[in-house]
C-alpha positions as CSV (number, residue, x, y, z in Angstrom):
1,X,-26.9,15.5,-8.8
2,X,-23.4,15.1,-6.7
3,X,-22.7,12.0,-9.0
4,X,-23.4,14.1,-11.8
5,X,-21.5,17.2,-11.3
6,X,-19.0,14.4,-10.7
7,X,-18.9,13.1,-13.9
8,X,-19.0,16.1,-15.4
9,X,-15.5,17.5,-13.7
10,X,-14.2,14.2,-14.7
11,X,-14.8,14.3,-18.4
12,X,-13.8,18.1,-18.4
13,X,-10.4,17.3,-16.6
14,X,-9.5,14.1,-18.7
15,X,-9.8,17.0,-21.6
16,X,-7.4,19.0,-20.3
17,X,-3.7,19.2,-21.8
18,X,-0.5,20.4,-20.4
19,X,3.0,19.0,-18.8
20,X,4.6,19.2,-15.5
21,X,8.2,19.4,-15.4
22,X,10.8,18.7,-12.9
23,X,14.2,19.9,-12.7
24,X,16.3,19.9,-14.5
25,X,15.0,20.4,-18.1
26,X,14.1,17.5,-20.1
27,X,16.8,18.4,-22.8
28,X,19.4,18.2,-19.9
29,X,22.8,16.1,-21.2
30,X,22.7,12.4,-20.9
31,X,25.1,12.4,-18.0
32,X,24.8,10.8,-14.7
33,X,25.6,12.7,-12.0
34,X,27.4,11.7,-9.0
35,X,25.1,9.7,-6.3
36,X,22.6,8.9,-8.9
37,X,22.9,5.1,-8.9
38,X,21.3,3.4,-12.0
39,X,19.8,0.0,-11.3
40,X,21.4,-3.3,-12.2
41,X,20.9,-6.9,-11.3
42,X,24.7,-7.6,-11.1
43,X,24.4,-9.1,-7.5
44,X,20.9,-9.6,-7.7
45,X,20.2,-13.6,-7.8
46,X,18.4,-15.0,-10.4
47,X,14.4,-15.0,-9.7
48,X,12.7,-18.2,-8.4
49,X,9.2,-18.7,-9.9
50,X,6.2,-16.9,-7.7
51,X,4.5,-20.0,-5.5
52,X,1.4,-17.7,-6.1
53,X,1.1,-15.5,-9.0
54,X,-2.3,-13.8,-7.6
55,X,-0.4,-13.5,-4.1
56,X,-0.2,-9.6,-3.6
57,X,2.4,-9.8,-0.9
58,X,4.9,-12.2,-1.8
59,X,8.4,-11.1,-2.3
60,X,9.8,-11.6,-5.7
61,X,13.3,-10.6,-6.9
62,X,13.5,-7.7,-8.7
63,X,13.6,-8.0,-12.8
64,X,14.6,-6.4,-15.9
65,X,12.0,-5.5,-18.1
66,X,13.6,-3.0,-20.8
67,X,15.8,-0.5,-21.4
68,X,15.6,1.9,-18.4
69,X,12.4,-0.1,-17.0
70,X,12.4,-2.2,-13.6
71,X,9.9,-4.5,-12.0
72,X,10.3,-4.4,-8.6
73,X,6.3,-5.5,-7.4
74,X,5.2,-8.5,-6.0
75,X,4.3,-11.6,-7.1
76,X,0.5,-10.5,-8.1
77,X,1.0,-6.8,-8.0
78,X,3.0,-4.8,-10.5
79,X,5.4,-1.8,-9.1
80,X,8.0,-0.1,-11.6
81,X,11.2,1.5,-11.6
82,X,12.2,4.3,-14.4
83,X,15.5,5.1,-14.5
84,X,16.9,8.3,-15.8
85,X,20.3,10.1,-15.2
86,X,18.8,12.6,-12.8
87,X,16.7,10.3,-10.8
88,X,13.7,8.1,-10.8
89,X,9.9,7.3,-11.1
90,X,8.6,4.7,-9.0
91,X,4.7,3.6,-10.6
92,X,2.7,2.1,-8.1
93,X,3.3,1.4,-4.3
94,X,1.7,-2.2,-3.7
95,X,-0.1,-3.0,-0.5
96,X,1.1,-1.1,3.2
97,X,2.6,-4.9,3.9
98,X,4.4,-5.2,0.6
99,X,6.0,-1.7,1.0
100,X,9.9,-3.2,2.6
101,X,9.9,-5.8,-0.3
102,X,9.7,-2.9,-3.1
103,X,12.7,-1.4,-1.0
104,X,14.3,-4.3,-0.9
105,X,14.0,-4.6,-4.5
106,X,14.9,-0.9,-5.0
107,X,18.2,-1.9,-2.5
108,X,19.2,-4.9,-4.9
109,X,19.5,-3.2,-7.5
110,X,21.6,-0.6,-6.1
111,X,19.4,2.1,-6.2
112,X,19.1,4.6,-3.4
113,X,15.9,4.8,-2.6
114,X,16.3,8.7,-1.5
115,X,17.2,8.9,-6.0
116,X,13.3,8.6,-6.8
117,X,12.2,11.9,-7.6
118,X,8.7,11.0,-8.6
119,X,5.8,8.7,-7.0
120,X,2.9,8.1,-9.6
121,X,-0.1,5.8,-9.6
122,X,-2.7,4.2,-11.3
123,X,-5.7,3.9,-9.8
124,X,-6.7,4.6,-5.8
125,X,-7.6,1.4,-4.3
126,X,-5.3,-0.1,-1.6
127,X,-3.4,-3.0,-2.8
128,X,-1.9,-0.7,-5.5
129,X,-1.4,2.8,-3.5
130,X,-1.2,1.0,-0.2
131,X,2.3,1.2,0.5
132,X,2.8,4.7,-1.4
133,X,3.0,6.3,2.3
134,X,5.6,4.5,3.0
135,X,7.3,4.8,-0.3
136,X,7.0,8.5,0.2
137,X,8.8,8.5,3.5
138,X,11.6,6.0,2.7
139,X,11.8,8.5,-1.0
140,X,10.6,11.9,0.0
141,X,9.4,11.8,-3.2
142,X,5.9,13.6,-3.8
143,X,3.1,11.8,-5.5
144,X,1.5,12.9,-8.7
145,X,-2.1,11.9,-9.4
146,X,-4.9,13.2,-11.6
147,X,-7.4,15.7,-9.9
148,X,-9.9,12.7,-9.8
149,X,-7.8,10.7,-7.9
150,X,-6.5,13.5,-5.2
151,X,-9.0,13.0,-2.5
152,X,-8.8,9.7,-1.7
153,X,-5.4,9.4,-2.1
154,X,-4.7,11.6,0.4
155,X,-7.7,10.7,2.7
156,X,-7.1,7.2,2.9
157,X,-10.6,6.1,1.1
158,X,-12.3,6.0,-1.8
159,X,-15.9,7.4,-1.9
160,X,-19.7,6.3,-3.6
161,X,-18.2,7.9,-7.1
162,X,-15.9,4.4,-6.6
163,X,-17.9,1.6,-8.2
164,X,-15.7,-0.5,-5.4
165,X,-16.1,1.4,-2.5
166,X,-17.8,-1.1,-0.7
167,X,-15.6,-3.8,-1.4
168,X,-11.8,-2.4,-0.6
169,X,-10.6,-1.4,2.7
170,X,-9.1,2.0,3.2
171,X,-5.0,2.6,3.2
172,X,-2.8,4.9,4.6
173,X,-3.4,8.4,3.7
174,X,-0.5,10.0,1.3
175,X,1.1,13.3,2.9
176,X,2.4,14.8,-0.2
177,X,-0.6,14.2,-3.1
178,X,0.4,17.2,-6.1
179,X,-1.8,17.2,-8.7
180,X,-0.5,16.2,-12.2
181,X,-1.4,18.8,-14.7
182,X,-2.6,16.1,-17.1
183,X,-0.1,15.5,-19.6
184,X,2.7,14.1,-17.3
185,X,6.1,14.5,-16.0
186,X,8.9,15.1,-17.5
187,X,12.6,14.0,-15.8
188,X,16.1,13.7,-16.9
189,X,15.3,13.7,-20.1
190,X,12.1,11.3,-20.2
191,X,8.6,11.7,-20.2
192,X,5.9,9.9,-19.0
193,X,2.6,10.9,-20.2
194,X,-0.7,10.3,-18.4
195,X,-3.7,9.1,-19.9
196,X,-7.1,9.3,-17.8
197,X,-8.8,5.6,-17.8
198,X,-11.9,5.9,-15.6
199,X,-13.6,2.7,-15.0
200,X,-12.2,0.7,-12.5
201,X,-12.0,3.9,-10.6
202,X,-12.8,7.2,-11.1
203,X,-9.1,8.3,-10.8
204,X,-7.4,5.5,-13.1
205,X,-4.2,6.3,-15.0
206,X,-2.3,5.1,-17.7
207,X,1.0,6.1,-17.8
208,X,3.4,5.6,-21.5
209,X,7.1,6.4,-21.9
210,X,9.6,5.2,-24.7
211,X,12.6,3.3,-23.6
212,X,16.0,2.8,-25.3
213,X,18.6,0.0,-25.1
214,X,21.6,-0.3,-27.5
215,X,19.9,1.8,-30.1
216,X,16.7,0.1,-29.7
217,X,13.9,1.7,-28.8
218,X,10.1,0.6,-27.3
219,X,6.9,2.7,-26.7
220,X,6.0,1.4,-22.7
221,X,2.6,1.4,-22.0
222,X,1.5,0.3,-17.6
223,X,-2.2,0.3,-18.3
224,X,-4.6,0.7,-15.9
225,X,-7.1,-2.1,-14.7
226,X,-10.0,-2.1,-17.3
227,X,-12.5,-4.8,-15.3
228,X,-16.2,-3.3,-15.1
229,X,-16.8,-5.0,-11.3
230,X,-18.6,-2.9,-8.5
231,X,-20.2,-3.4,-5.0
232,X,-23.8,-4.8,-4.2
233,X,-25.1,-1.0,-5.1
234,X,-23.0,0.6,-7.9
235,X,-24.5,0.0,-11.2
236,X,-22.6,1.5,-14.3
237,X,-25.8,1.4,-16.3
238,X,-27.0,3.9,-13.8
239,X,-24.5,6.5,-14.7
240,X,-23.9,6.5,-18.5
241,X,-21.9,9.6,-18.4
242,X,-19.3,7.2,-16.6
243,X,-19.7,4.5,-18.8
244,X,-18.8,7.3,-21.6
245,X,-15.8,8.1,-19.9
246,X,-14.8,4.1,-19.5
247,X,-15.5,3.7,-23.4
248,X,-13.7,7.2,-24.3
249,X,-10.5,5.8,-22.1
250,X,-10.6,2.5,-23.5
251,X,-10.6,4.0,-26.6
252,X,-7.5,6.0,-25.7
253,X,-5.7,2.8,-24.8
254,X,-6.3,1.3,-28.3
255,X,-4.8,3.6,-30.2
256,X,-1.4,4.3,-27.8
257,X,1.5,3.2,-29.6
258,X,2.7,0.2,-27.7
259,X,4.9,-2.2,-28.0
260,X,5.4,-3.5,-24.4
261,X,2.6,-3.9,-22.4
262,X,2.3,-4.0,-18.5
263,X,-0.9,-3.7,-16.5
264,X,-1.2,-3.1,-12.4
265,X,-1.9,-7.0,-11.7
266,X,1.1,-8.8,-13.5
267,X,-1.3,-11.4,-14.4
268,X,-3.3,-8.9,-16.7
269,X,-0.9,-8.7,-19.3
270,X,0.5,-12.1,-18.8
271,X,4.3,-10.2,-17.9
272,X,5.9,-13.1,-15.8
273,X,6.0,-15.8,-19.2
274,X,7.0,-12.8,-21.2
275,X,9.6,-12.1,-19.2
276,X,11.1,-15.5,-19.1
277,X,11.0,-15.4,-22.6
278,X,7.8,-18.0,-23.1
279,X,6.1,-15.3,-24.5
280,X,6.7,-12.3,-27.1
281,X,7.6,-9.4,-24.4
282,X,7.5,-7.3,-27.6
283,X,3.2,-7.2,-29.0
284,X,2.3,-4.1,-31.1
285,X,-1.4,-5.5,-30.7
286,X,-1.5,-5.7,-27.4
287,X,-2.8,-2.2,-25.9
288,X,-5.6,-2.8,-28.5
289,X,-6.3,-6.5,-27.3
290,X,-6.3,-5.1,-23.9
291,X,-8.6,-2.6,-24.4
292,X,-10.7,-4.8,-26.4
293,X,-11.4,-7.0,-23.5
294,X,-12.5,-4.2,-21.7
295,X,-14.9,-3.5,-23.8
296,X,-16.1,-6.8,-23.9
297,X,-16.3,-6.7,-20.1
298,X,-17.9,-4.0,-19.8
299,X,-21.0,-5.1,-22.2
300,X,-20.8,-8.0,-20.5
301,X,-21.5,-5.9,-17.6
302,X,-24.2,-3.8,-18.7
303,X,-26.3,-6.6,-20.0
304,X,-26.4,-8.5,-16.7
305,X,-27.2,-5.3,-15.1
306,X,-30.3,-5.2,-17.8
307,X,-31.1,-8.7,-16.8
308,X,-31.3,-8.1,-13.3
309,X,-28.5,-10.6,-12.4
310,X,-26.0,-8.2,-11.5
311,X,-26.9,-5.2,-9.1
């Protein structure tokens, strides 16, 4: 019945539409006020291939993605900057250990790290919100999550509603957790806009924003993970109402206008040969490939759970 009532609050919030706004307003003038550094990789070397792309906590330089859009993750986990005149958004926190190499990053770019203004993240397990406590205390930036994902982020832990929760270790708990209104967040004139994806968690995000550069303009799209895995206990087929939810956010993903694709695990949306220029950075299809295989994975899923070779 818990699980239930769970589900239920989940599919009711996901339905849910309005926008939280930050000062100042979003129609604010393009102008960058003083102590507001904008990134740049002027002194920033140039980046050396990842001996590990799967590593979580190797150091990486920071790179340029598009327009007002930063990675500065790890090797195998995906953190981003947004930059806008008035401050930034920081999306994702890595693990607790990779926590001083995205401040490092943030540093070699020239970015204060005290100019984020917004912590956001996609979904609650620890090698993607593990640092974010001490993001938040380098930033003092609060964190803006989905009702969903409040409680564990700010207790450290997931719970049985996780279909993982017996497989990740806990993290530190987040001081400052503010819920997100649904919609998004709006700052200096850009706005992110949140799109519940539960499935991998109950709390997953995806977050989309346009970017500009020299008159050219991109729809950004972080997706969250979309891989139907669980525990030794949690079995989707179990609770359909979730498996409506994974399907109805999947579905959401497909029809996002997109045009550059990014996903938690860099790896996901194969971003390191795209941004050495091996690969298109720039796929229209891609959201709806993505969210394809997720679909796929997750029937995949459901019929070894109907076999009796999954649990």
């Amino acid at each position: 019945m818990r699980m239930k009532a769970f589900i239920a609050s989940l599919l009711a919030t996901s339905l849910l539409g309005a926008c939280q706004i930050l000062p100042p307003a979003p129609h604010a003038p393009a102008k960058t006020p003083a102590g507001v550094a904008q990134p740049s990789l002027d002194k920033v070397p140039a980046a050396t291939p990842c001996k590990d792309q799967d590593d979580w906590n190797e150091a990486t330089a920071p790179r340029h993605v598009f327009g007002n859009t930063w990675y500065v993750g790890t090797c195998g986990i995906s953190v981003l900057l947004v930059a806008t005149p008035e401050g930034h958004v920081l999306i994702d926190g890595a693990t607790a250990k990779a926590a001083p190499h995205v401040l490092a990053s943030l540093h070699a770019l020239g970015v204060d790290p005290r100019d984020v203004r917004v912590l956001l993240s996609s979904h609650e397990h620890n090698d993607h919100v593990g640092g974010l406590a001490q993001l938040q205390a380098a930033t003092g930036a609060p964190l803006f999550a989905r009702k969903t994902a409040m409680p564990a982020l700010r207790l450290g832990r997931g719970d049985r509603s996780d279909p993982q929760f017996g497989i990740h270790e806990g993290f530190p708990p987040i001081a400052d957790v503010r819920e997100l209104v649904d919609g998004g967040i709006s700052l200096g004139g850009l706005r992110i806009s949140a799109h519940a994806m539960p499935g991998h968690t109950p709390g997953a995000t995806t977050w989309s924003w346009d970017s500009c550069d020299g008159g050219q303009c991109r729809h950004m799209v972080h997706a969250d993970s979309i891989s139907a895995i669980s525990d030794d206990t949690f079995r989707y087929s179990d609770h359909p109402d979730y498996v409506a939810a994974f399907r109805a956010g999947l579905d959401t993903l497909a029809a996002l206008p997109c045009d550059i694709l990014m996903t938690p695990h860099p790896g996901g949306s194969d971003l390191w040969p795209r941004l050495r220029g091996e690969a298109p950075l720039v796929d229209t299809n891609a959201c709806r490939a993505y969210a394809d295989q997720g679909r796929e994975g997750l029937a995949t899923r459901l019929d070894k759970e109907r076999k009796g070779t999954a649990p």
